[in-house]
KOLLUMKE-364991 format. One line per 2 residues: number of its first residue (from 1); their letters; for each residue x, y, z of N, C-alpha, C. Coordinates in nm, 3 decimals. Example, Ala and Ser with C-alpha at 12.3 -4.5 7.8 and 13.67 -1.06 7.14 Angstrom:
1> as> 1.319 -0.569 0.780 1.230 -0.450 0.780 1.320 -0.330 0.780; 1.285 -0.225 0.708 1.367 -0.106 0.714 1.290 0.003 0.787;
This chain:
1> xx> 0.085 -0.119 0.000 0.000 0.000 0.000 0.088 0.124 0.000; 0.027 0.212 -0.066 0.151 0.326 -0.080 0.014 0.445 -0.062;
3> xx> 0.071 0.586 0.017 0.009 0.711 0.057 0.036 0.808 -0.009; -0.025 0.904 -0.083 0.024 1.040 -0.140 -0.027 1.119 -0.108;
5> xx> -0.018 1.232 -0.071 -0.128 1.340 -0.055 -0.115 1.419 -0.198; -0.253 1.502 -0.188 -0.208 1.599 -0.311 -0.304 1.761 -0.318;
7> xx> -0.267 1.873 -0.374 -0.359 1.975 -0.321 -0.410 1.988 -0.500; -0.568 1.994 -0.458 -0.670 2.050 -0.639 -0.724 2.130 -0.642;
9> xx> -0.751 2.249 -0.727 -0.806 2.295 -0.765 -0.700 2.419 -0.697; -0.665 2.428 -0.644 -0.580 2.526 -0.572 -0.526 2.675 -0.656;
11> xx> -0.514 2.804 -0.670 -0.446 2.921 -0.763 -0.280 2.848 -0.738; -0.234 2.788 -0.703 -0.079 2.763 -0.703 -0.029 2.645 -0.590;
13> xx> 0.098 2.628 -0.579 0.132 2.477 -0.516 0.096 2.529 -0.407; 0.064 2.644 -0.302 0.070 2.607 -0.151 -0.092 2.634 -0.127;
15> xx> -0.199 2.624 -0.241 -0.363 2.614 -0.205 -0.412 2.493 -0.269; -0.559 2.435 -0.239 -0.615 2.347 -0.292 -0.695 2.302 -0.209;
17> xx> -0.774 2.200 -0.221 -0.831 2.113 -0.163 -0.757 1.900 -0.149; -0.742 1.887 -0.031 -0.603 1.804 0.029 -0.702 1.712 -0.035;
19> xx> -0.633 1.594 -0.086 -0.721 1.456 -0.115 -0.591 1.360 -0.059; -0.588 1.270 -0.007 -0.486 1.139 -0.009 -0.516 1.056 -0.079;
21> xx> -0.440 0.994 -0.133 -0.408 0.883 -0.262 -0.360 0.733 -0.162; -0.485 0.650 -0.178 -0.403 0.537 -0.129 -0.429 0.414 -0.237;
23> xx> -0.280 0.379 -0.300 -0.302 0.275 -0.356 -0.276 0.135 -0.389; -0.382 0.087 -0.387 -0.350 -0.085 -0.341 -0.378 -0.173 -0.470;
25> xx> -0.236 -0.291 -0.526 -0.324 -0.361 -0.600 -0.382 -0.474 -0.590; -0.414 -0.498 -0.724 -0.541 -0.587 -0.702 -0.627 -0.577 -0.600;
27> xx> -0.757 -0.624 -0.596 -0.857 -0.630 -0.474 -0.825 -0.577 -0.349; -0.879 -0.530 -0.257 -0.806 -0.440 -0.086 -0.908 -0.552 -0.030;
29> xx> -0.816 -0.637 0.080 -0.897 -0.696 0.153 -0.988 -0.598 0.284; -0.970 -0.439 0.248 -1.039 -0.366 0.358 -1.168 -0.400 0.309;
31> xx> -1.225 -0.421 0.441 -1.412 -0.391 0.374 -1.432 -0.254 0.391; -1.545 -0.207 0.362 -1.608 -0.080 0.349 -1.563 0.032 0.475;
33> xx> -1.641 -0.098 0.594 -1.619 0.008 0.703 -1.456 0.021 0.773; -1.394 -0.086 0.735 -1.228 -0.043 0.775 -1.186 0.074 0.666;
35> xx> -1.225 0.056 0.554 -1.174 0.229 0.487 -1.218 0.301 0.513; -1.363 0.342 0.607 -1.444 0.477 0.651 -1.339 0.490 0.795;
37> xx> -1.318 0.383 0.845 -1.227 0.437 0.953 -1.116 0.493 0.947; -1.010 0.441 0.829 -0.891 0.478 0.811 -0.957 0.589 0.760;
39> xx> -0.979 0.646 0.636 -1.052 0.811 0.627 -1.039 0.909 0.698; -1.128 0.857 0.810 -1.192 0.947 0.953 -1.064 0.990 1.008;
41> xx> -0.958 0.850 1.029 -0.845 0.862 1.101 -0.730 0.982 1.026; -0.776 1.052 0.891 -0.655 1.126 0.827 -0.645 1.259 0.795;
43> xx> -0.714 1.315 0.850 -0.725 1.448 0.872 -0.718 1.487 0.744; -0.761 1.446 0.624 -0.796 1.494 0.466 -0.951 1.566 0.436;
45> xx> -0.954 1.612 0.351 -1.093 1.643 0.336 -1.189 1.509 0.249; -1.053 1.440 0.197 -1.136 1.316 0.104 -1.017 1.258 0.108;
47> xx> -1.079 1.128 0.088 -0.948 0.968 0.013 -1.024 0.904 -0.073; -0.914 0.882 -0.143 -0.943 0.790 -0.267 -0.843 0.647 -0.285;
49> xx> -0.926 0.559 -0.269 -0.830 0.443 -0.321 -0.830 0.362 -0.455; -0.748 0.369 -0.475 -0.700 0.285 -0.611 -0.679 0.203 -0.648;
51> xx> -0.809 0.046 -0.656 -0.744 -0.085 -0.702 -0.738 -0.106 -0.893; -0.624 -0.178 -0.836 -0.631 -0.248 -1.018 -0.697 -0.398 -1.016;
53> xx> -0.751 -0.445 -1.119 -0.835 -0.550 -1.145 -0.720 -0.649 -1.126; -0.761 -0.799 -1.077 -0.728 -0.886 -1.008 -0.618 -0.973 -1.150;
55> xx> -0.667 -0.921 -1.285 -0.616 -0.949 -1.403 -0.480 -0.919 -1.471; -0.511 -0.746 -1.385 -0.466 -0.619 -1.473 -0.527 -0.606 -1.584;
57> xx> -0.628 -0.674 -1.625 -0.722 -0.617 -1.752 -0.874 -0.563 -1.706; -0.855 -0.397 -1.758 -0.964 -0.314 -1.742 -0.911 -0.175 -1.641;
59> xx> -1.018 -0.081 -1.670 -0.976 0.034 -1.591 -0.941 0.032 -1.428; -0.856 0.129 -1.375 -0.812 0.109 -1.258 -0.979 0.164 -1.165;
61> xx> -0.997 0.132 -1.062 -1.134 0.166 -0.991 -1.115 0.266 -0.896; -1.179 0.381 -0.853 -1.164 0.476 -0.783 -1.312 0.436 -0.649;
63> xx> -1.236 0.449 -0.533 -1.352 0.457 -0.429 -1.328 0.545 -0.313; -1.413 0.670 -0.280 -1.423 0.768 -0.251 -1.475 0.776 -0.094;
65> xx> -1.416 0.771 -0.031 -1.442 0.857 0.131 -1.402 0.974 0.180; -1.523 1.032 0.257 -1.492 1.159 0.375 -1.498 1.109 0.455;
67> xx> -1.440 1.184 0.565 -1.432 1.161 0.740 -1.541 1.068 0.747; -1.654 1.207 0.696 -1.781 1.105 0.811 -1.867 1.003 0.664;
69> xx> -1.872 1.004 0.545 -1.894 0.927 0.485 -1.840 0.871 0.322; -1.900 0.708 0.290 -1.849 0.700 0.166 -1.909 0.763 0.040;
71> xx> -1.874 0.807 -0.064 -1.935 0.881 -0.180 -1.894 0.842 -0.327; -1.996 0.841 -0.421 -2.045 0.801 -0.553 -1.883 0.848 -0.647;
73> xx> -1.867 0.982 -0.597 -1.781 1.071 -0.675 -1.709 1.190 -0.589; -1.576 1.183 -0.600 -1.551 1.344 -0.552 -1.461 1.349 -0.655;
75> xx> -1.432 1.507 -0.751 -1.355 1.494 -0.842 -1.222 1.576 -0.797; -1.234 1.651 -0.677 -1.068 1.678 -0.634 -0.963 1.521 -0.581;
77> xx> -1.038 1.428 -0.550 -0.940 1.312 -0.540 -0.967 1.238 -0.650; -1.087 1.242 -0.767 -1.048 1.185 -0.872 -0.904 1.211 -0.954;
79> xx> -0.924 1.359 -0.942 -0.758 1.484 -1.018 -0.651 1.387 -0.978; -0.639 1.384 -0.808 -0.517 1.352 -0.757 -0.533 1.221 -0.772;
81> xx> -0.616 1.091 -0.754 -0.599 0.960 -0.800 -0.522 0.985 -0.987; -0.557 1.058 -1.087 -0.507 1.073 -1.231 -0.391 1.132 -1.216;
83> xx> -0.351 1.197 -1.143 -0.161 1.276 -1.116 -0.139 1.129 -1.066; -0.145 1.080 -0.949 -0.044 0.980 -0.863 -0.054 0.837 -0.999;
85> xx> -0.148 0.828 -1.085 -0.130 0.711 -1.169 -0.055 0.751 -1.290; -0.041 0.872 -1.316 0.034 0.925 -1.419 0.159 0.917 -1.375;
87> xx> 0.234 1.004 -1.288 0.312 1.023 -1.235 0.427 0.895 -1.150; 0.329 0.776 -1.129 0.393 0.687 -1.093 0.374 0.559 -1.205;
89> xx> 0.329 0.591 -1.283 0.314 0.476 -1.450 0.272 0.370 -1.403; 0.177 0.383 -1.317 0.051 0.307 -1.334 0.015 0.180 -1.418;
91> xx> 0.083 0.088 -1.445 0.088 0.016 -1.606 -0.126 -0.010 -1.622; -0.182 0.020 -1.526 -0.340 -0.030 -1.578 -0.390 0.094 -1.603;
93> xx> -0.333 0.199 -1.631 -0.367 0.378 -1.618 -0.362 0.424 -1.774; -0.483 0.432 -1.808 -0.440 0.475 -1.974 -0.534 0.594 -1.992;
95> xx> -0.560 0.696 -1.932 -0.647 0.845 -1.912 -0.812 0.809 -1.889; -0.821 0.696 -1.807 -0.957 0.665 -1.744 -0.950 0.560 -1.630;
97> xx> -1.067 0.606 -1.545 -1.078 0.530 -1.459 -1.247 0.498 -1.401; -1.237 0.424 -1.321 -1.393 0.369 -1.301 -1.430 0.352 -1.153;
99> xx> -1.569 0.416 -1.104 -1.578 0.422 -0.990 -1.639 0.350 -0.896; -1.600 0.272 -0.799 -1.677 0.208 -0.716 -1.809 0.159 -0.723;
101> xx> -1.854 0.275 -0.643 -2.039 0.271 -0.624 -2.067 0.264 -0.752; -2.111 0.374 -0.823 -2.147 0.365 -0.911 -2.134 0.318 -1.083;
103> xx> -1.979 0.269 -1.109 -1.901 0.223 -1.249 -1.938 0.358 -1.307; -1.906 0.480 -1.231 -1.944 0.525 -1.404 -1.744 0.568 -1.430;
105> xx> -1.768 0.609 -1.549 -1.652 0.603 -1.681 -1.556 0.760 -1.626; -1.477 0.758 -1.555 -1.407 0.916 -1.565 -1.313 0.930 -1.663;
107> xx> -1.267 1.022 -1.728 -1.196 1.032 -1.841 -1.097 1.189 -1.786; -0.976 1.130 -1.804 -0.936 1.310 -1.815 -0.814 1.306 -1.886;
109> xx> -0.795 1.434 -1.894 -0.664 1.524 -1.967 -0.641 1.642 -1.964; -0.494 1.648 -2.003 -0.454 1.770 -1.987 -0.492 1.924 -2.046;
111> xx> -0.500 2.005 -2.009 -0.552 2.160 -2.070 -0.451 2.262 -2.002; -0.337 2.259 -2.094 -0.249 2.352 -2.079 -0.118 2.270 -1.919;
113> xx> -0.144 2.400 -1.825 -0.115 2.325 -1.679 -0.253 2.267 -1.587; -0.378 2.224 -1.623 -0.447 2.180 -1.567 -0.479 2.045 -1.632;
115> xx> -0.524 2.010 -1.503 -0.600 1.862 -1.551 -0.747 1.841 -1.530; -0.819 1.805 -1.597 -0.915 1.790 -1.643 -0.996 1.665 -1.608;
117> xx> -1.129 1.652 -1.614 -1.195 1.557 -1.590 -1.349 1.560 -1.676; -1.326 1.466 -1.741 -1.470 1.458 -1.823 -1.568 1.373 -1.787;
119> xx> -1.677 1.387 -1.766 -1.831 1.275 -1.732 -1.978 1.301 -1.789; -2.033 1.194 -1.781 -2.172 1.283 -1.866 -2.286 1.302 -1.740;
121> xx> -2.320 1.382 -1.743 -2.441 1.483 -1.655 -2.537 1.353 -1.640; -2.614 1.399 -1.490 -2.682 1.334 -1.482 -2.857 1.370 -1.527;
123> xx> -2.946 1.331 -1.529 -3.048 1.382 -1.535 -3.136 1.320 -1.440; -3.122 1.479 -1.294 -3.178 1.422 -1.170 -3.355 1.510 -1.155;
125> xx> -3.422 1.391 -1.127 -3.546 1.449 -1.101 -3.622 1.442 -0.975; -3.525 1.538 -0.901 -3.576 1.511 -0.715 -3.635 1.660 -0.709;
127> xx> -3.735 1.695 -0.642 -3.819 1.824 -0.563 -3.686 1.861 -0.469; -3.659 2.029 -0.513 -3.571 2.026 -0.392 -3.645 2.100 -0.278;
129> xx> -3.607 2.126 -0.171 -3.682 2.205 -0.058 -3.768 2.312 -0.077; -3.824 2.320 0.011 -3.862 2.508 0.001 -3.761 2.593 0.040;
131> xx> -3.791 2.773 -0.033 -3.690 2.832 0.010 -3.680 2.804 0.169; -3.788 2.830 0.270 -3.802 2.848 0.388 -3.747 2.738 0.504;
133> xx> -3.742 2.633 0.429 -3.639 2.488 0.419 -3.521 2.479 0.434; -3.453 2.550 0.344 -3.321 2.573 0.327 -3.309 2.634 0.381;
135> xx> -3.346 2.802 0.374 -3.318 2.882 0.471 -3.225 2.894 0.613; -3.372 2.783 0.633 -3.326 2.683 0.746 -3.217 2.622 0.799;
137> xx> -3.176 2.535 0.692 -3.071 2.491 0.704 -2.945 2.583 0.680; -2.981 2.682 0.607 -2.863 2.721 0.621 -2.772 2.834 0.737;
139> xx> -2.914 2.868 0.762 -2.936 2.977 0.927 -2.899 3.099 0.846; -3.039 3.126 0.734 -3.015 3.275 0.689 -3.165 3.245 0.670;
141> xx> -3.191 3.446 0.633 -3.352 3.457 0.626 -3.348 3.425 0.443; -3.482 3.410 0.477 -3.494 3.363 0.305 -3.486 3.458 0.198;
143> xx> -3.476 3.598 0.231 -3.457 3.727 0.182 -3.311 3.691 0.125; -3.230 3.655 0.142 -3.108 3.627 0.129 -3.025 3.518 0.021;
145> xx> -3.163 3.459 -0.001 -3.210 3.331 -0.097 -3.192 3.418 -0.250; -3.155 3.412 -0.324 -3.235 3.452 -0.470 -3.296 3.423 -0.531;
147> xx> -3.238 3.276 -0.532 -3.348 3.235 -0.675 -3.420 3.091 -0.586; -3.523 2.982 -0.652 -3.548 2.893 -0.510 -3.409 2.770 -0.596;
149> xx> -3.415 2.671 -0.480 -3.304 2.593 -0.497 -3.349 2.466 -0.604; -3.213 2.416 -0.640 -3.237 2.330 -0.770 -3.158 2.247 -0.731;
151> xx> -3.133 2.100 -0.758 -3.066 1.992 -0.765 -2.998 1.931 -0.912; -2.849 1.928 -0.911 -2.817 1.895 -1.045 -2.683 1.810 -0.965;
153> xx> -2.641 1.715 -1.095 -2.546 1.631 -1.099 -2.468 1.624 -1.177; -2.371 1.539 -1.161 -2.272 1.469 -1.278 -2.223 1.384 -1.191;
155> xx> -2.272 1.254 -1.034 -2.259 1.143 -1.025 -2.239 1.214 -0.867; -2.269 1.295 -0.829 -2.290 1.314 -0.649 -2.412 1.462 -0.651;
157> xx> -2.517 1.438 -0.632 -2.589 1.517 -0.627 -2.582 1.653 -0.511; -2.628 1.762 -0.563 -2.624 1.858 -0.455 -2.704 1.913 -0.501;
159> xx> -2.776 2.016 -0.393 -2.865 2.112 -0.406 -2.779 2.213 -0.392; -2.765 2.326 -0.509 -2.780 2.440 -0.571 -2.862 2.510 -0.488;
161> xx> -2.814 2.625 -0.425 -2.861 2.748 -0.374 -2.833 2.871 -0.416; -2.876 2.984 -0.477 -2.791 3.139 -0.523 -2.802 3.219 -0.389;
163> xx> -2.744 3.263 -0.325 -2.726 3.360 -0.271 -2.727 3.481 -0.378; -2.810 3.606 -0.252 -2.803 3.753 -0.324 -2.718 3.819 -0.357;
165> xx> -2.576 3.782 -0.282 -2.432 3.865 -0.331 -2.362 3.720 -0.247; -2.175 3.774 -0.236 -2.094 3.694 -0.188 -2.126 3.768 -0.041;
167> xx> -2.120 3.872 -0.003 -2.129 3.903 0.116 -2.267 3.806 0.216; -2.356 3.733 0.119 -2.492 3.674 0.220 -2.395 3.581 0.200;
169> xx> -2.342 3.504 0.113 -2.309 3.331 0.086 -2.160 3.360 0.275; -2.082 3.444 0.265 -1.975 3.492 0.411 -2.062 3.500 0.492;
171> xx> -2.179 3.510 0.509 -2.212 3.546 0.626 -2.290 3.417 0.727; -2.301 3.319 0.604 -2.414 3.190 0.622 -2.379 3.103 0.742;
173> xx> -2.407 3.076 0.830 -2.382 2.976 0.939 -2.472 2.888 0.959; -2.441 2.774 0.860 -2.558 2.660 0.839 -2.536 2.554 0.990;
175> xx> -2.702 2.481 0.993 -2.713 2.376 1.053 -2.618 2.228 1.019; -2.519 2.200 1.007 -2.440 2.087 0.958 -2.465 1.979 0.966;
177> xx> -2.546 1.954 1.132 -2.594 1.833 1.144 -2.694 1.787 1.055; -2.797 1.900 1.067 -2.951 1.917 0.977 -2.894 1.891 0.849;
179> xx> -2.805 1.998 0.750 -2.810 1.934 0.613 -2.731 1.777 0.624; -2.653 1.740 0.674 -2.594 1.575 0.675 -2.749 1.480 0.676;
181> xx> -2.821 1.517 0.775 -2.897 1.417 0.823 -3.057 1.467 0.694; -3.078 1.559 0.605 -3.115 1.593 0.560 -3.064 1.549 0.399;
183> xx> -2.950 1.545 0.391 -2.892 1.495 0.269 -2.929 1.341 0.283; -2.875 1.277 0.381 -2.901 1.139 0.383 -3.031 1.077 0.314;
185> xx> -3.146 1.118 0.420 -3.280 1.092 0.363 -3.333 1.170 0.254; -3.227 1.201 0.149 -3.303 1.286 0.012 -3.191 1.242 -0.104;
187> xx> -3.114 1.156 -0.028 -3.004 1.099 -0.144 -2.907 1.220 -0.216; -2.877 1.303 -0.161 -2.840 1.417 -0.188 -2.709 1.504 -0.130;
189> xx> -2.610 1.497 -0.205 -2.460 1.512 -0.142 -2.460 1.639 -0.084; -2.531 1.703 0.003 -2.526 1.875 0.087 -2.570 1.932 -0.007;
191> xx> -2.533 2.062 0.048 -2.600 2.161 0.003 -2.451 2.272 -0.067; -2.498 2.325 -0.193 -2.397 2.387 -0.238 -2.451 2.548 -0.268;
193> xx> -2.396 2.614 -0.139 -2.449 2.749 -0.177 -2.372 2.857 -0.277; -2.393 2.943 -0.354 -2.314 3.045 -0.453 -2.388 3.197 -0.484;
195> xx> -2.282 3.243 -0.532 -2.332 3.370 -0.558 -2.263 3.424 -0.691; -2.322 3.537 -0.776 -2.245 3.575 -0.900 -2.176 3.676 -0.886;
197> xx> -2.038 3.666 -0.946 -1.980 3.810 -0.922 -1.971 3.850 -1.042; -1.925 3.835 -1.125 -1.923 3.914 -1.261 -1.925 3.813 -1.429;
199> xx> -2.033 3.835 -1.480 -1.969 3.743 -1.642 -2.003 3.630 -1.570; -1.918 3.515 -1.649 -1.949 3.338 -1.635 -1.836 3.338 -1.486;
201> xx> -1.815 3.420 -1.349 -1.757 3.415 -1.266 -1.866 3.407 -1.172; -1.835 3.265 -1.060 -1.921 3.296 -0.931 -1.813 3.206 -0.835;
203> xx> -1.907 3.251 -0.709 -1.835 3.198 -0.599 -1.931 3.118 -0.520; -1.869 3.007 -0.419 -1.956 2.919 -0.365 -1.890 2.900 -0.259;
205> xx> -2.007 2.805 -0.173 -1.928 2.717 -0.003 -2.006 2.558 -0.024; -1.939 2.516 0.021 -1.976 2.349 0.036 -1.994 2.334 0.157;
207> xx> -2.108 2.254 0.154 -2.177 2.236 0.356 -2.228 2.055 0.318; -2.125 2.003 0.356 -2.139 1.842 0.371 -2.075 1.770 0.433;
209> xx> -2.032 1.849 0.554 -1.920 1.773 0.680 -1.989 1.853 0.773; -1.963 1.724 0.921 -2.001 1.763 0.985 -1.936 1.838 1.085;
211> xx> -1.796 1.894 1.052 -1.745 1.971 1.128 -1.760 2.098 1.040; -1.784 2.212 1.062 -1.713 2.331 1.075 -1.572 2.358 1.010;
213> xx> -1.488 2.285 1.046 -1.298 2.265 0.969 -1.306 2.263 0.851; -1.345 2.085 0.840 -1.392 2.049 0.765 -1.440 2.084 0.604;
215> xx> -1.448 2.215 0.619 -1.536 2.284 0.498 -1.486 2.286 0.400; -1.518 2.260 0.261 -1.417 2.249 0.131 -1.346 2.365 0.113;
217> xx> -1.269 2.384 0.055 -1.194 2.471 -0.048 -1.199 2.483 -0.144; -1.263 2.345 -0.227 -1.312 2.323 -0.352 -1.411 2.227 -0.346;
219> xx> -1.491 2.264 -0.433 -1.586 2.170 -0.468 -1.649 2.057 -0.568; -1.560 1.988 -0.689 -1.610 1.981 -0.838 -1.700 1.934 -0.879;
221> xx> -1.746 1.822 -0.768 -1.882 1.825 -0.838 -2.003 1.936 -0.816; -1.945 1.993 -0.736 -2.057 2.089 -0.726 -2.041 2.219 -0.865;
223> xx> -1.919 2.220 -0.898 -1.889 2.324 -1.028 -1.969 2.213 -1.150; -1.924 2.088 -1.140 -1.991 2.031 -1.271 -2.160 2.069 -1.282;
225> xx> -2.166 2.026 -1.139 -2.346 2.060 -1.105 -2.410 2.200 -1.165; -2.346 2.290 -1.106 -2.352 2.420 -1.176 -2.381 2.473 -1.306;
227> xx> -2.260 2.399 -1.362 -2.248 2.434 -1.471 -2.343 2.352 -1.562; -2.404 2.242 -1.518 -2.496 2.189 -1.573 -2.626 2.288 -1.584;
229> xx> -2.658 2.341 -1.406 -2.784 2.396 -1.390 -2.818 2.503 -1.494; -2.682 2.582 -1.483 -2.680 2.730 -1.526 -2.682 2.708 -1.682;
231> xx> -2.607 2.593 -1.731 -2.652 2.544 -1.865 -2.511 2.660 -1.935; -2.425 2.691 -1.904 -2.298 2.776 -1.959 -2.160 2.722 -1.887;
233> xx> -2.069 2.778 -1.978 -1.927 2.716 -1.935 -1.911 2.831 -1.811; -1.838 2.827 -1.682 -1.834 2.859 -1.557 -1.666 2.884 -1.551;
235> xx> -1.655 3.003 -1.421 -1.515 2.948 -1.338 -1.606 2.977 -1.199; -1.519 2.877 -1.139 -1.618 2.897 -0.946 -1.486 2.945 -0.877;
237> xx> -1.512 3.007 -0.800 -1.405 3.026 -0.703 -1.435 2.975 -0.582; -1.362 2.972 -0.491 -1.374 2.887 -0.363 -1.293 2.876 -0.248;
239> xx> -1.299 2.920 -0.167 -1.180 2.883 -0.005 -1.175 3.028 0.009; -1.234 3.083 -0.037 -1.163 3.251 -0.008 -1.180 3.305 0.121;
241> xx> -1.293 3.244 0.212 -1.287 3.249 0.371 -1.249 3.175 0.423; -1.179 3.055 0.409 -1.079 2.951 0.448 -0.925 3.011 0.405;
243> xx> -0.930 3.102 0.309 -0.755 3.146 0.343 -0.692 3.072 0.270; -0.767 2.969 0.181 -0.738 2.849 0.071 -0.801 2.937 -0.046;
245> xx> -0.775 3.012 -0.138 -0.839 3.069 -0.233 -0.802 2.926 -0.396; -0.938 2.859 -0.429 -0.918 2.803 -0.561 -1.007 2.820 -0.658;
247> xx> -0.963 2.748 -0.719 -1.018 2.797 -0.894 -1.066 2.647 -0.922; -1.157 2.656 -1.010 -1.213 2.545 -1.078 -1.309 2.606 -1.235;
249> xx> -1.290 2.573 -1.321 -1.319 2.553 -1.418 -1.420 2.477 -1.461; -1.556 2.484 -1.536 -1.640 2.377 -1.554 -1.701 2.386 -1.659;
251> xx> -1.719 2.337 -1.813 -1.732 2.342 -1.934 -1.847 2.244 -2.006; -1.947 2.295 -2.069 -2.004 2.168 -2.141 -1.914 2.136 -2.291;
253> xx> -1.870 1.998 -2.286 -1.800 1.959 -2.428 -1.865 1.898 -2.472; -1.951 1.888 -2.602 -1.997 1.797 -2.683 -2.065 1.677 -2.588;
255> xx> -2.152 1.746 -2.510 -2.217 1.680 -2.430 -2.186 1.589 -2.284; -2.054 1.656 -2.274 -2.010 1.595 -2.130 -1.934 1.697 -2.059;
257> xx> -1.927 1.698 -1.948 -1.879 1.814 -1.855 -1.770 1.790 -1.840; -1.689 1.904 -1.816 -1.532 1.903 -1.829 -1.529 1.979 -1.672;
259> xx> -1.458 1.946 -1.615 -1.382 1.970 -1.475 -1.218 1.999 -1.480; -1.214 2.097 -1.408 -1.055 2.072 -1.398 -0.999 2.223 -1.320;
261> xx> -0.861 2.188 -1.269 -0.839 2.289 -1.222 -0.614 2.261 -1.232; -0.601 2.297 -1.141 -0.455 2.288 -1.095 -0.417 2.152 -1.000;
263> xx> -0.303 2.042 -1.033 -0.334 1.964 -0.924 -0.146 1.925 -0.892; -0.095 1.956 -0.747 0.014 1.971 -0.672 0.012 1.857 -0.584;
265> xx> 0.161 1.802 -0.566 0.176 1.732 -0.513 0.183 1.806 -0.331; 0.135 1.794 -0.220 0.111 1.815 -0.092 0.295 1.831 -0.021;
């Protein structure tokens, strides 16, 4: 078993969002809940582990944990699972990989100094809350709300919130427990609040841990989500009240969403 850390989406090597790289081949005799523990135990915002097929024939498999749970997709440790298989020649690594829970297909490449991640959108048809709902959860008045909230994907669902400026999205002090235990029973990866600042530029916060610390710096599926909702190519910004300022990028290509940002070795 071998450990990497790595920082994504980050403006340069000393920002990002931390993912650890652990990779094991062939089959991991961990079951499920010994990798939610090791997780919990690593003070990352996400892990990703990396088996290769028991053959070596077929894509390498990506399976995704936070502290407090396992997940469909996160694409800042997808980035860093595609650097640590590049970077260490991977012989089952040929610019795709395949995910756990769900098999779906990740694809990426390079764009300039970024790396990239391609998937096809989902088409999710869940009721999302009321404004007065969210509100709620997020511990702001609904005046503060803009538009009402929407649910979009590309393989971890979130609910989409606009805030009225960046100054309401800084000021938000959500219920954490409430959206966790609220996401759970709605199949629904948190809540992703944003606001517009100028042109195809906005800014956002991720509320899907249950600490406070915890809080992303980046988000990608929530930029893919976005950029689905909003139906235009995007840049999100992100960490800028964490002191982690990143960038993410999010594009429709010929019918599949492009992700990508900056990705540094830790």
């Amino acid at each position: 078993m071998h450990l990497k850390r790595f920082r994504c989406f980050g403006t340069g090597p000393n920002s990002g969002n931390e993912a650890l790289v652990i990779f094991q081949r062939g089959s991991s005799e961990w079951s499920v809940a010994e990798r939610q523990k090791f997780a919990a135990e690593q003070k990352a915002n996400a892990c990703v582990f990396i088996n290769t097929m028991e053959d070596g024939i077929g894509p390498c498999v990506l399976d995704f944990y936070y502290p407090h749970a396992r997940s469909p997709l996160c694409l800042h440790a997808s980035l860093a699972a595609a650097h640590y298989m590049q970077t260490h020649h991977v012989a089952e690594y040929s610019g795709s990989a395949l995910t756990s829970m769900s098999k779906q297909v990740l694809t990426f490449a390079h764009a300039g100094n970024e790396l990239h991640i391609s998937v096809e959108p989902d088409h999710v048809k869940r009721p999302a809350p009321t404004i007065g709902a969210v509100a709620e959860l997020l511990g702001c008045t609904e005046s503060a709300i803009k538009t009402p909230a929407a649910i979009a994907s590309i393989g971890s669902p979130k609910l989409l919130v606009e805030m009225v400026s960046p100054e309401a999205l800084y000021t938000l002090r959500p219920h954490l427990n409430g959206i966790v235990a609220w996401g759970k029973g709605a199949a629904v990866s948190g809540i992703y609040a944003y606001a517009h600042r100028e042109m195809n530029q906005y800014e956002g916060r991720n509320f899907n841990h249950l600490e406070e610390s915890l809080e992303d710096a980046a988000t990608g599926v929530a930029a893919g989500a976005l950029s689905v909702l909003l139906a235009r190519n995007i840049i999100l910004h992100q960490g800028v009240m964490l002191g982690n300022r990143c960038q993410i990028s999010a594009s429709n290509c010929d019918g599949l969403i492009s992700v990508g940002g900056l990705v540094y070795e830790a």
